[in-house]
C-alpha positions as CSV (number, residue, x, y, z in Angstrom):
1,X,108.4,210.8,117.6
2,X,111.0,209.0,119.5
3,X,114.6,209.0,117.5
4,X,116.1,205.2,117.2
5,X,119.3,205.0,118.9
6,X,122.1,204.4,117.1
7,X,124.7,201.3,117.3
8,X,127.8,202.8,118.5
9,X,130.8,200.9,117.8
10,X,130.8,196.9,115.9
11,X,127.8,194.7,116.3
12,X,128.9,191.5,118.5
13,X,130.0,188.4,117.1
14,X,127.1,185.9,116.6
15,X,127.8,182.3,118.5
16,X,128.4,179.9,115.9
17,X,126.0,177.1,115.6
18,X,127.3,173.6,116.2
19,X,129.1,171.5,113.1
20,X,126.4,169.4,111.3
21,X,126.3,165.6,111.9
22,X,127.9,163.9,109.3
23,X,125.7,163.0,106.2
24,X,125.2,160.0,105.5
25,X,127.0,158.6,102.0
26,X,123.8,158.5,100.2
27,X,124.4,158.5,96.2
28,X,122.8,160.3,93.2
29,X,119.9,157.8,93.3
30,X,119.5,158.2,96.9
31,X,120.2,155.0,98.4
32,X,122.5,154.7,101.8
33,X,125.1,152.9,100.2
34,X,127.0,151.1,103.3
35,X,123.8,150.8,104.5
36,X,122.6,148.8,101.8
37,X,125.4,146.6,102.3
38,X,125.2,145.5,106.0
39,X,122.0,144.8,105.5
40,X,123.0,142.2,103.4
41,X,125.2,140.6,106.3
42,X,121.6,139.9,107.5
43,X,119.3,138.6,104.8
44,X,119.9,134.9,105.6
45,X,122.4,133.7,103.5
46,X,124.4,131.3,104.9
47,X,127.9,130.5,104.0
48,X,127.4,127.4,102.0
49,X,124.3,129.6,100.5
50,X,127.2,131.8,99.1
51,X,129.4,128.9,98.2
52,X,126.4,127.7,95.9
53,X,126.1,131.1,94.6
54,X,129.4,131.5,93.2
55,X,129.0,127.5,92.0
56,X,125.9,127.9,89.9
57,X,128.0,131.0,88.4
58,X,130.1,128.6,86.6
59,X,127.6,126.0,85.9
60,X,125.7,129.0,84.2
61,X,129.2,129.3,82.1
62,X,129.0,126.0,80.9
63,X,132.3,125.2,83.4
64,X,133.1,121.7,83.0
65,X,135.7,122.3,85.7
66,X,135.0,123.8,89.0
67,X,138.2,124.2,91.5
68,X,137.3,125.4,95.7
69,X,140.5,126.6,96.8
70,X,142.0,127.9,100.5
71,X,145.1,129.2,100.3
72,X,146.0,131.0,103.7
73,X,143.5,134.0,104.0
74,X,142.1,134.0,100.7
75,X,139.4,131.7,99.1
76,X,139.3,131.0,95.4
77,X,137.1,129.6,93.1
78,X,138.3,129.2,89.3
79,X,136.3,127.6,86.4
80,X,136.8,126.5,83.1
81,X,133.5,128.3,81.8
82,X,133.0,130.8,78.7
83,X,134.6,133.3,80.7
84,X,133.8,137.3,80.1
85,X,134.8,140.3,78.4
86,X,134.8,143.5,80.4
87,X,131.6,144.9,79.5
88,X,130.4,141.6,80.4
89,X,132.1,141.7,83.5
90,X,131.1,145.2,84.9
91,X,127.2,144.0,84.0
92,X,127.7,140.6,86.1
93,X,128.4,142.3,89.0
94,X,125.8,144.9,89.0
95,X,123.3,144.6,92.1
96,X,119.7,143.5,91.5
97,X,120.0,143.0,87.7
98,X,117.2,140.7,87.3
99,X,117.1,138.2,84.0
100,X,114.7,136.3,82.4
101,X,114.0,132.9,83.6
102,X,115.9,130.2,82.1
103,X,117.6,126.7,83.0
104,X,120.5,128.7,84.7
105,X,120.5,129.2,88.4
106,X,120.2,133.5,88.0
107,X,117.6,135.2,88.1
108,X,117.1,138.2,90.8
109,X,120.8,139.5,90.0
110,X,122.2,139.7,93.9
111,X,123.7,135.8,94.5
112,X,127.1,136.6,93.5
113,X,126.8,140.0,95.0
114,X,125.7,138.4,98.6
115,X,128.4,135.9,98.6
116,X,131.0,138.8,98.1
117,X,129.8,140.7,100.6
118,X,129.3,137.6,103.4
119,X,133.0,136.6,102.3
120,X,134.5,139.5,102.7
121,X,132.8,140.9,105.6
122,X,133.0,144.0,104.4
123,X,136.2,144.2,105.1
124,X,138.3,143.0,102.4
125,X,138.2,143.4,98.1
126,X,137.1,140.7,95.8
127,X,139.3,140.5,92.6
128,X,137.7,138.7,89.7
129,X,139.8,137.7,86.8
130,X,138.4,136.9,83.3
131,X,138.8,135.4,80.0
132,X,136.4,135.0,77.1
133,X,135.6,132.6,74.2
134,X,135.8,135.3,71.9
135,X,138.4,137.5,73.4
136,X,141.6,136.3,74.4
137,X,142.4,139.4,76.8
138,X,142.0,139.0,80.0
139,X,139.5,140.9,81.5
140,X,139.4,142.0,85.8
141,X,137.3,143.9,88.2
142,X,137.9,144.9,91.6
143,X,135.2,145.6,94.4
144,X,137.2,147.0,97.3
145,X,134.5,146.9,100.0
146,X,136.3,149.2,102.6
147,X,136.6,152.2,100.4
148,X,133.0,151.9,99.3
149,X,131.8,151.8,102.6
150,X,134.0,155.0,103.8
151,X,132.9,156.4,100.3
152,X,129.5,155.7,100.3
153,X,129.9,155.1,96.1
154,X,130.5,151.4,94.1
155,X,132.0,152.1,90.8
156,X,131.8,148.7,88.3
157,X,134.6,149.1,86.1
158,X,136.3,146.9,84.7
159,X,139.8,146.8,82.9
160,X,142.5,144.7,81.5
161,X,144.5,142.7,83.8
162,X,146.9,144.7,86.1
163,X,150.4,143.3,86.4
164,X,150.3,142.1,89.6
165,X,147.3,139.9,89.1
166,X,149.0,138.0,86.3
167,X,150.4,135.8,89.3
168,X,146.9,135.2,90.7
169,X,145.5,134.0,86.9
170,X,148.9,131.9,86.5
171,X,148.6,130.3,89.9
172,X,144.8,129.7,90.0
173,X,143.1,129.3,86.7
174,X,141.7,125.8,85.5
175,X,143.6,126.1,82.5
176,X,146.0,129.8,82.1
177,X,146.2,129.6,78.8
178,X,142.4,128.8,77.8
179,X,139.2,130.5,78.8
180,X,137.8,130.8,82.2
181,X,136.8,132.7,85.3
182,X,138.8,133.0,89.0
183,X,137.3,135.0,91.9
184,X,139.7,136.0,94.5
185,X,138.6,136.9,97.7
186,X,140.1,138.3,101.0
187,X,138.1,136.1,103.0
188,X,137.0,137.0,106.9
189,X,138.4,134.6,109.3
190,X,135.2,132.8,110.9
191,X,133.9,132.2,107.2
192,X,137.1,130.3,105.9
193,X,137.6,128.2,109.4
194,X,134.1,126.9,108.8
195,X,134.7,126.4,105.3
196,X,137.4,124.4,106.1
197,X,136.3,122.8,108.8
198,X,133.8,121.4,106.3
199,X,135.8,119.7,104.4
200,X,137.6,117.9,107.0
201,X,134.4,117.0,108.6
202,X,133.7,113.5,109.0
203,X,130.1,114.0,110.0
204,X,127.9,113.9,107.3
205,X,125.9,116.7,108.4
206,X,128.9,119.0,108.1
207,X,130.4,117.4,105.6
208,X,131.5,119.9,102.4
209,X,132.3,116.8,100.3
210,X,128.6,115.4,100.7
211,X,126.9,119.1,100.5
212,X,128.6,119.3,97.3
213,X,128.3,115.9,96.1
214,X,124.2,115.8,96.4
215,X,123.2,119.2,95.4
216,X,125.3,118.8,92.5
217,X,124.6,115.4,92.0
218,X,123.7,116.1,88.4
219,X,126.2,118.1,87.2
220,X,129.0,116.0,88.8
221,X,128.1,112.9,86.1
222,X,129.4,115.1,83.8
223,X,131.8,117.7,85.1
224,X,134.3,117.8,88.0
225,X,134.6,119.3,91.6
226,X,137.5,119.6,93.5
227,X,138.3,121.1,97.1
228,X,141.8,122.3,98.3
229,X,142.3,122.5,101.5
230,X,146.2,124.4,101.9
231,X,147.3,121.9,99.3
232,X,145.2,119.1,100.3
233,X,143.3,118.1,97.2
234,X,139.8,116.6,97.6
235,X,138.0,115.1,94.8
236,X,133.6,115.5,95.2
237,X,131.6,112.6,93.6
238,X,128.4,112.9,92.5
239,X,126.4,111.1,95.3
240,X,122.3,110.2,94.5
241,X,119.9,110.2,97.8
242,X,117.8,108.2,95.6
243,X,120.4,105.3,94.3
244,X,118.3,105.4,91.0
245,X,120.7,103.2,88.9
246,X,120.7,100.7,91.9
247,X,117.0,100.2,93.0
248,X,114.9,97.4,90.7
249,X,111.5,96.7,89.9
250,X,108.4,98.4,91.4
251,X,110.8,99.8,94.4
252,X,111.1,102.9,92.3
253,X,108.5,105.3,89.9
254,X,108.9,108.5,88.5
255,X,105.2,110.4,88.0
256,X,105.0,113.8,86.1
257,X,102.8,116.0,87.7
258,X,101.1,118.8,85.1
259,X,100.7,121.8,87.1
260,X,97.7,124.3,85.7
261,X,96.2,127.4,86.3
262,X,93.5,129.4,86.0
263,X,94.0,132.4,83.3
264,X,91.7,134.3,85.3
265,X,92.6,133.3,88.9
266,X,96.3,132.6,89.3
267,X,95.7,131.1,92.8
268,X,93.7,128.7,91.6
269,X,96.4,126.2,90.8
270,X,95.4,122.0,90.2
271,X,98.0,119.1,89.5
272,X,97.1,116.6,86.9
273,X,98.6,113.0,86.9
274,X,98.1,109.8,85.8
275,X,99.4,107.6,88.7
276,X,98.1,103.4,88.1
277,X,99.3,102.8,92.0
278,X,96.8,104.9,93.1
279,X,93.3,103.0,93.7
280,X,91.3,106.1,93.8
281,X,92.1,107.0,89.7
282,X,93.2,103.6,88.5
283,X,95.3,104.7,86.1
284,X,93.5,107.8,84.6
285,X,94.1,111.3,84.2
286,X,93.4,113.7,86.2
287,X,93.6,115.4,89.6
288,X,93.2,115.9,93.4
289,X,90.5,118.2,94.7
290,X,91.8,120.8,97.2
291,X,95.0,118.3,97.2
292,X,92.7,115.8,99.2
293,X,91.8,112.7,98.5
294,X,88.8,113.1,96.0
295,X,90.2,112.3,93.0
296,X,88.5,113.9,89.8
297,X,89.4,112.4,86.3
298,X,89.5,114.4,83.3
299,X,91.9,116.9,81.2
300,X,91.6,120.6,82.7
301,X,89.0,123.2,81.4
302,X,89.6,125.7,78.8
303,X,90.2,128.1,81.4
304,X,93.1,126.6,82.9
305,X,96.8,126.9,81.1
306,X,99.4,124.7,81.8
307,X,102.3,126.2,83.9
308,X,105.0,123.8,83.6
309,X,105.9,119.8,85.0
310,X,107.5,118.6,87.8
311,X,108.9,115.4,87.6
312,X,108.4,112.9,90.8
313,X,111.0,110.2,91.3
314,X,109.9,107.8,94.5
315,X,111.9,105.5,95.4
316,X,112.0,102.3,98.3
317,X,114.9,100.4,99.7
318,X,115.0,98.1,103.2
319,X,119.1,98.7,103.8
320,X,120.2,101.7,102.0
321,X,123.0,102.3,103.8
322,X,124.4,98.9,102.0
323,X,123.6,101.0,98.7
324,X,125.6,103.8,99.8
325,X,128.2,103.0,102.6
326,X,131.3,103.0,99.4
327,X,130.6,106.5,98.7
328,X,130.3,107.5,102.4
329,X,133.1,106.1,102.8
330,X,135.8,107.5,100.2
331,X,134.7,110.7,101.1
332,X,135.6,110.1,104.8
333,X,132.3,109.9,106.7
334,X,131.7,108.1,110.2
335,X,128.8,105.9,110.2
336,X,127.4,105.4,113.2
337,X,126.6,102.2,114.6
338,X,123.0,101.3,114.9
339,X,121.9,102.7,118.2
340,X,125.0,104.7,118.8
341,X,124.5,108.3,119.4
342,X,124.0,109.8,116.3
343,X,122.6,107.2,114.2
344,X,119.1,108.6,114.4
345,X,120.2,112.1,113.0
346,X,122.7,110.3,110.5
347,X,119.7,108.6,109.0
348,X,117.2,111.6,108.9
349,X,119.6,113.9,106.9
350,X,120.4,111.1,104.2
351,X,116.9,110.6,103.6
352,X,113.3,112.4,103.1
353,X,112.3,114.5,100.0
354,X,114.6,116.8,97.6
355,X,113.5,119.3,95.8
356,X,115.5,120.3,92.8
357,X,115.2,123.2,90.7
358,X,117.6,123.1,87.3
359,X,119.0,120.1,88.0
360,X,120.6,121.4,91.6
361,X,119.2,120.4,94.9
362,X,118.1,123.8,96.8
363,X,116.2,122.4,99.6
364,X,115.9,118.8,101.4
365,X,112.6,118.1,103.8
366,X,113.3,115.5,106.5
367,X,111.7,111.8,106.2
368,X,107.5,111.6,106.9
369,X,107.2,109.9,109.9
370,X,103.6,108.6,110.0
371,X,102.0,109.0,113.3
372,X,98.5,106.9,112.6
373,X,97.5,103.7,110.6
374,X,99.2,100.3,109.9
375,X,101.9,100.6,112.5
376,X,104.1,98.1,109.9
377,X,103.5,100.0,107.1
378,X,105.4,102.9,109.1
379,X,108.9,102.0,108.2
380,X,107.8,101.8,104.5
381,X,106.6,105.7,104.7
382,X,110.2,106.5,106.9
383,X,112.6,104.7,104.4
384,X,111.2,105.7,101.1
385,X,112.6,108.6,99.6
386,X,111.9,110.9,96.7
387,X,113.1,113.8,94.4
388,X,110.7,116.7,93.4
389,X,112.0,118.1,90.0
390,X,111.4,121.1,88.4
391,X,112.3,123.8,85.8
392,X,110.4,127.3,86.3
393,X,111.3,128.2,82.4
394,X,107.4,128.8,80.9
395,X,105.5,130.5,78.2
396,X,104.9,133.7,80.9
397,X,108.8,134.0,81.7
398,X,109.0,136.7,84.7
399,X,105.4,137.2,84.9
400,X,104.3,134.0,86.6
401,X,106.6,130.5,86.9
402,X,107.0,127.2,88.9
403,X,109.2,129.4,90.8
404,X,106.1,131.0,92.7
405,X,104.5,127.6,92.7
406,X,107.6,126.2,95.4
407,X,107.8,129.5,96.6
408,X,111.3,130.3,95.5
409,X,113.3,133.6,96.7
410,X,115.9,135.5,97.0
411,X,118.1,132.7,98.3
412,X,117.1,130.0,96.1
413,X,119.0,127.6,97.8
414,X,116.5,127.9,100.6
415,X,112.8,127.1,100.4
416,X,110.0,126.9,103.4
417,X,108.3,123.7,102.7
418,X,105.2,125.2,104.6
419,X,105.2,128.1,101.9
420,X,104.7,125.9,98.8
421,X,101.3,126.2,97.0
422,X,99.1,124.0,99.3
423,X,97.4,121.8,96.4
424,X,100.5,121.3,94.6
425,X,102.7,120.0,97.7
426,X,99.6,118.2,99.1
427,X,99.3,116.4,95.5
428,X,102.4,115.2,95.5
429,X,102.3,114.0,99.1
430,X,99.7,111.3,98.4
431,X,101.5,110.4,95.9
432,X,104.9,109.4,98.0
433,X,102.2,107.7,100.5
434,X,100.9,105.9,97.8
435,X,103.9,104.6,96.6
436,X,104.8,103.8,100.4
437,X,101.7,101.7,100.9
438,X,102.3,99.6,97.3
439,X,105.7,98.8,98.6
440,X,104.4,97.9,102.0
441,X,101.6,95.6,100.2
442,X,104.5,94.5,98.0
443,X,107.2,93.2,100.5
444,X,104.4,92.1,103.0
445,X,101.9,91.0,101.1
446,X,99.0,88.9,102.6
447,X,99.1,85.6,103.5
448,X,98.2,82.6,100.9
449,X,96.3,79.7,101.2
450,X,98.1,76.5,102.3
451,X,98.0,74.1,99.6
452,X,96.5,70.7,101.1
453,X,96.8,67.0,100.6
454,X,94.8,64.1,101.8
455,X,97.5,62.1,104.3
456,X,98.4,63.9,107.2
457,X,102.1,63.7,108.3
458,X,103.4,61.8,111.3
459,X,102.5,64.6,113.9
460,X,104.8,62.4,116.5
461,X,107.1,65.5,115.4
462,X,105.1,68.3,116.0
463,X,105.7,70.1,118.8
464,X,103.0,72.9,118.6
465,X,101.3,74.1,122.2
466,X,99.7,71.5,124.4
467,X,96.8,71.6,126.8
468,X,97.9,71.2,129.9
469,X,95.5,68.7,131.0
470,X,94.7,66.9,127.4
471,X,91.8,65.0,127.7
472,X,91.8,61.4,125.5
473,X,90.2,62.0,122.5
474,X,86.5,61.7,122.6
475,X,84.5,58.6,122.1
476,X,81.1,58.6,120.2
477,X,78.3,58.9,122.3
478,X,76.4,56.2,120.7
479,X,78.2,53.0,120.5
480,X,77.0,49.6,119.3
481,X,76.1,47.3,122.2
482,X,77.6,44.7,120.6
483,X,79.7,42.5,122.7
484,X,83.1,44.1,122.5
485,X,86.4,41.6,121.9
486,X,87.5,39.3,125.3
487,X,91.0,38.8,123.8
488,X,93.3,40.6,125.6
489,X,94.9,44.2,125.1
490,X,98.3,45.0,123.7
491,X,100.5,46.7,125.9
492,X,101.7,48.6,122.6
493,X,101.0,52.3,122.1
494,X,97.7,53.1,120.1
495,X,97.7,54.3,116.4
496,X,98.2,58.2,116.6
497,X,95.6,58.5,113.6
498,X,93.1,60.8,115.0
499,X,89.3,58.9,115.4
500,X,86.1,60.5,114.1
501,X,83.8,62.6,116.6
502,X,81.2,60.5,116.1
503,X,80.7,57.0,114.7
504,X,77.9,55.0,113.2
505,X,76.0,52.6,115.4
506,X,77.1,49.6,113.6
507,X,78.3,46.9,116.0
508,X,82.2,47.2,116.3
509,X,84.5,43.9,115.3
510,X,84.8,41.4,117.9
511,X,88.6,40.6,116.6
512,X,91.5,41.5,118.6
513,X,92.9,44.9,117.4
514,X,96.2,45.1,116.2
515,X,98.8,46.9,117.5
516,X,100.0,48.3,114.2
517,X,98.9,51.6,112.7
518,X,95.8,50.9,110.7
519,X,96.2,51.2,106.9
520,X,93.3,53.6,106.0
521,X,93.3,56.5,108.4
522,X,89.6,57.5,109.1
523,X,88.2,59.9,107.4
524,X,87.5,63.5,109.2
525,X,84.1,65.9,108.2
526,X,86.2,69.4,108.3
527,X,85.9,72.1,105.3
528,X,89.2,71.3,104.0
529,X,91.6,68.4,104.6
530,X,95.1,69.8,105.1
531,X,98.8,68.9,105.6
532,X,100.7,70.0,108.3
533,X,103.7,72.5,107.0
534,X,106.8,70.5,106.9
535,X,108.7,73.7,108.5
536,X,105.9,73.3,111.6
537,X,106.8,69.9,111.5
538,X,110.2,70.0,112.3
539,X,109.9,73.7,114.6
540,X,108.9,74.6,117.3
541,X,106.4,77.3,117.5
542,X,107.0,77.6,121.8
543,X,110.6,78.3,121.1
544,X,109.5,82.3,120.1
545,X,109.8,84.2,123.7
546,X,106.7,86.0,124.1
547,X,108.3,89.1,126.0
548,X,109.8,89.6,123.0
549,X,109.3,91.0,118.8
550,X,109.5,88.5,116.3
551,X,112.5,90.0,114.6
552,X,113.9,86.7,112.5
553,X,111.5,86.2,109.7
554,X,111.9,82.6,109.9
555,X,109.9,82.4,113.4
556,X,107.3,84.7,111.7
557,X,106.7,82.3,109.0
558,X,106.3,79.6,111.1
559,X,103.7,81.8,112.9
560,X,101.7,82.4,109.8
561,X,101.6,79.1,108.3
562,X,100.4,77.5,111.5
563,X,97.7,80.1,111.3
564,X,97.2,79.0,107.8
565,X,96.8,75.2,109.0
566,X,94.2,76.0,111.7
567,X,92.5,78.4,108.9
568,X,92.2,75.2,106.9
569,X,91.0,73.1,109.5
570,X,88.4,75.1,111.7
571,X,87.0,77.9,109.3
572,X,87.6,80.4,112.2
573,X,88.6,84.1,111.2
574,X,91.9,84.7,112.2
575,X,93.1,87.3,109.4
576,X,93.1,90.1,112.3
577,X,95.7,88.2,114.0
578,X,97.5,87.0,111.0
579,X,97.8,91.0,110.5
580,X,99.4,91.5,114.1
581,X,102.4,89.1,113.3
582,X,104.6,91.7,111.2
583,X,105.0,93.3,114.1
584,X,104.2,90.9,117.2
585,X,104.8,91.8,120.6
586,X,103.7,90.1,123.9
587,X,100.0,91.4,123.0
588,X,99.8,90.2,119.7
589,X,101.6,86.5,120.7
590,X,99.0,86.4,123.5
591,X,96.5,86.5,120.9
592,X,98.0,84.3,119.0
593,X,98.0,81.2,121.0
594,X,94.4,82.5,122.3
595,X,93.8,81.0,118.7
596,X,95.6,78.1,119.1
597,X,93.4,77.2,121.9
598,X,90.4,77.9,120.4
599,X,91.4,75.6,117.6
600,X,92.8,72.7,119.8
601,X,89.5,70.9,119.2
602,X,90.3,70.1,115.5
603,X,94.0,70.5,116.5
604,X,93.9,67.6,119.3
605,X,92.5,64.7,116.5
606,X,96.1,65.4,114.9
607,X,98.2,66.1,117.8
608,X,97.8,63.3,120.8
């Protein structure tokens, strides 16, 4: 057997293995902390997203004061709300700490968490300063976003007030010596030049006053919102798409919609109502099938649970720029002219359809534009405007709400119109159309009988369309061979009263005629005697251009009321073109003289 050799001398050094890649700062619970963060740079929140998060914050707190402030690279936002202790303090900024749902904005736990991190960047700390109802002491927390991210580790803990924050709270805070809340963030450099850009922005799509001002529209009756801008102090007003308090009559509803469900099928969802606009119900209860247009009265079955209302507010006004121009205008918007460049855009984003969740706007859907049907009811469906209302609190809390119904996430000041429960949103569409088309009928409602008398007025001033080549007015064909008068004829102009189409064959009077008017006019066989409309009378039809729309509503009148005199006077169907004169252009003038001439045989007996 073969001997193993042995080793002389030390075994050689073994080559060392290359250093390990840095791992990656993943906690106890094994979540990429810094990760987690950047992701949230990317999750769609926008900036004024944020700046609603840290809002509805203090409007959760009851703040009857809300301050926006920019003060060289920090923004600030201080309340007047209950304020917190620390233990409440730490648990308010814990991520994804979901609550129940209630009539606060909260409810998934990461608003306040997202507008930190978009402030900041990631690069900065967010100091927030507190004081309770119940505990005097002030209360702070510090998320220093830079160390986390090189750490990999977020530690909540909150403390009393360090000395050099005392400056912050005695600078910033609603009140110093009373309860409340200030968050101080070092804010990145692109987020607070739009933010303050915003609220020097005189176009109203950009426009921080008028963000502010209608998706807080409710809580701005009571409370107060102010901006400062480096010392600039601007004042938001409450501001109401819908001009509620300044629309009248039947030019604004408000319908509550029921929305039910099925205990046993959650996606089968039906809206009940009880609309009296709506021909299809008349009045009664009950609901759209499929969201269409076969309407099926009746309460819900047994089976079906009601989820919670929504509250539809419709409302219809023909300038409402004259209803809102003062508060466009203290709050230093540009208003377009009309037909400037602009105006178009200006008008779609003050219009349309909110929809409003806790009394706070989180979405706006741009104006219906109708695309088939009465072409004049179209401006009716553009220019109304409406407010969906809702509050997802229910018997079912988290397990199933209105919030699923509209489709509400993360983000809840964004919501995809296209992602809302089909039957609901299709409901409450007919509804707005409905109200559209009452207001049309309404406003443009069809046109009346003339109310007639016996004696026709001189017609010397009429000055209605003429034949080109008027015959005299027709003789009867059957005249008395009676010797007819020898005296001779005046040289005067004949009566103007018209003479019948046909007379009896009675021999005519063999005395002179007179040159006067006679005293009787002759009676004419027609279905109804009329009068001609003093307004026809004294205008003239021929003075409308036919190249052109009948834009004064005087000439349209006159248009319609001749049509009502040859209604009157001939029998003849002319509603279709009675129709065509809300909106007349060349085609529909053609046809309405086309009815003039087929009328100038009863016409002509009036007019010489």
């Amino acid at each position: 057997m073969k001997s193993t050799p042995k080793l002389i001398g030390k075994a050689p050094a073994p080559t060392p293995a290359p250093a390990p890649a840095p791992a990656p700062a993943v906690n106890d619970i094994g979540i990429d902390i810094p990760g987690f963060l950047k992701n949230m740079l990317n999750e769609g929140f926008s900036t004024l997203h944020c700046l609603s998060e840290l809002i509805d914050d203090s409007q959760g707190a009851n703040a009857s004061s809300i301050r926006i402030i920019f003060d060289g690279s920090a923004f600030v936002l201080s309340d007047s709300g209950d304020g917190m202790n620390r233990e409440k303090l730490s648990s308010a900024h814990c991520f994804h700490a979901r609550s129940s749902v209630s009539k606060k904005h909260g409810r998934f736990g990461i608003g306040r968490k997202h507008a930190l991190v978009h402030y900041t960047g990631l690069k900065g700390c967010a100091r927030t300063i507190s004081r309770s109802a119940t505990d005097k002491a002030l209360s702070q927390l510090d998320i220093n976003f830079p160390d986390i991210c090189r750490t990999g580790r977020i530690t909540l803990h909150a403390h009393g007030i360090e000395e050099e924050s005392r400056p912050l709270w005695d600078k910033y805070a609603v009140d110093k010596d009373r309860k409340g809340t200030i968050t101080y963030i070092s804010t990145e450099k692109t987020v607070l030049d739009t933010l303050i850009r915003m609220a020097k922005s005189p176009n109203i799509k950009q426009n921080l006053s008028y963000y502010l001002g209608t998706t807080y529209n409710k809580y701005l009756l009571s409370g107060t919102m102010d901006i400062d801008v480096n010392g600039m102090n601007l004042k938001v007003y409450p501001i109401d798409r819908l001009c509620w308090n300044l629309i009248e009559g039947d030019d604004k509803k408000e319908i509550i919609v029921d929305i039910y469900y099925n205990v046993e099928d959650k996606t089968d969802i039906r809206a009940y109502f009880t609309q009296s606009l709506l021909k299809t119900n008349s009045g009664k209860y009950g609901y759209f099938k499929d969201g269409k247009g076969n309407f099926i009265k009746g309460d819900p079955p047994t089976e079906y649970r009601l989820l919670g209302k929504t509250r539809l507010r419709c409302a219809y006004s023909n300038d409402w720029l004259k209803l809102q121009r003062a508060d466009f205008t203290r709050i230093g918007i540009a208003i377009p002219g009309v037909g400037e460049n602009g105006r178009h855009e200006f008008d779609e984003h003050v219009g349309g359809t909110e929809l409003e969740r806790n009394e706070k706007v989180i979405a706006v859907f741009l104006p219906t534009k109708a695309m088939s049907g009465d072409t004049s009811k179209y401006k009716y469906t553009y220019d109304s405007r409406y407010c969906v209302s809702f509050s997802p609190v229910s018997e079912n809390q988290d397990e199933f709400t209105l919030d699923d119904i509209y489709n509400v996430q993360i983000n809840k000041s964004r919501v995809d119109e296209g992602q809302i429960h089909s039957s609901v949103w299709k409901t409450i569409r007919k509804i707005q159309d409905n109200f559209a088309t009452n207001c049309y009928q309404r406003h443009e409602p069809a046109v009346a009988p003339v109310t007639t008398n016996v004696n026709p007025l001189p017609v010397t001033r009429v000055t209605a369309p003429q034949s080109t080549a008027q015959p005299t007015a027709p003789q009867s064909t059957a005249q008395s061979t009676a010797p007819q008068s020898t005296a001779p004829q005046s040289t005067a102009p004949q009566s103007t009263a018209p003479q019948p189409t046909a007379q009896p064959t009675a021999p005519q009077s063999t005395a002179p005629q007179s040159t006067a008017p006679q005293a009787t006019p002759p009676t004419v066989v027609t279905k109804k005697e009329a009068t001609l409309p003093k307004q026809i009378a004294t205008t003239s039809v021929t003075e409308v251009s036919p190249h052109t729309r009948l834009g004064s509503k005087s000439e349209r009148d006159i248009v319609l009321q001749v049509f009502e005199l040859v209604s009157s006077l001939s029998n003849i169907k002319v509603e279709s073109i009675i129709d065509k004169t809300s909106n007349t252009t060349q085609t529909g003038l053609t046809e309405v003289y086309r009815g003039l001439t087929d009328a100038h045989a009863i016409l002509k007996k009036y007019i010489p």
